[in-house]
Every structure is written in C-alpha cells, then in structure tokens.
N, C-alpha and C positions, 0 to 999 in steps of 0.2 A: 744462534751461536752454537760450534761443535767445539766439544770438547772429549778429550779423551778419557772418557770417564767409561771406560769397559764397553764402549760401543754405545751408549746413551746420549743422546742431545740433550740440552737443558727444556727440564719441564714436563720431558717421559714419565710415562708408569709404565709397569708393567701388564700388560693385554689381561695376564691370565695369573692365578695367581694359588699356589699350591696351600689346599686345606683338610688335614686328617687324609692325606694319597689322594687327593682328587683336585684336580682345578678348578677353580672358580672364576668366571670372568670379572674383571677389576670392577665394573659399572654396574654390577649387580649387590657390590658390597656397601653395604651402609654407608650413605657419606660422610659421616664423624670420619667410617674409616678409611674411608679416601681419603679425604681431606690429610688426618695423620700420617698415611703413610707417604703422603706427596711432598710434606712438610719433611719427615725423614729423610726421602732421599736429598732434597735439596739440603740438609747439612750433612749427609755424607759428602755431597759432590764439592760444598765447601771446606769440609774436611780433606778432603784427598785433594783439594788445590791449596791448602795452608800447609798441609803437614801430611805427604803420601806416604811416610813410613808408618806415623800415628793409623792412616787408614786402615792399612795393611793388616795391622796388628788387629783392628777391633774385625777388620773382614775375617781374617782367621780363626780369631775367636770365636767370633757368630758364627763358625762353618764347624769349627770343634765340636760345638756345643748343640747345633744341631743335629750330627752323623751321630750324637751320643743320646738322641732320642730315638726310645722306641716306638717306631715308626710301623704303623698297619702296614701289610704287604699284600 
C-alpha cells in the first residue's frame, strides 16, 4: 500500500539514521529501538491520514526544536 506519506510506503524505516553528526545504520540499533521507532512512525503515518494539519504542526515542532540544538559540527 503507497501512501503519500513524504515519499514512505507503509512499513519503511529509515536505512540510516542521524546520532551526535554521524549515521548509524537502522539494523545496528538495539531492537527495543527499532521496534520503538517503527511503532512511531506508524502513528505518525496514522496521524497525517486522520488529521494532516495536526501532523504538520507536531512535524514543525520536532524540526524547531531540533535546529535549536546544539549540534557537533
């Protein structure tokens, strides 16, 4: 099933996954925290198909609030 979910199919993760500036590959991360963050996106993706302006807003947030950490370079 494709859904327009920012270019995600149902059931993606992401490959790689940004930790302290550096990537990490998804399958090398503890699987509690797989598990959590696959659990995650599947209620965003329910999110943004119940209520995309609700998404929106917490997408923004979460992107606010990241640019406002200081981040290693």
């Amino acid at each position: 099933m494709t859904d327009e979910f920012y270019g995600l199919e149902w059931g993606d993760v992401p490959t790689f996954v940004g930790m302290a500036g550096s990537l990490i590959a998804f399958d090398e991360l503890p699987e509690e925290t797989q598990a959590f963050m696959a659990a995650m996106l599947e209620q965003m993706r329910v999110l943004h198909a119940e209520n995309p302006l609700a998404f929106e807003a917490v997408i923004g947030f979460l992107a606010t609030r990241i640019d406002d950490l200081d981040m290693p370079t």
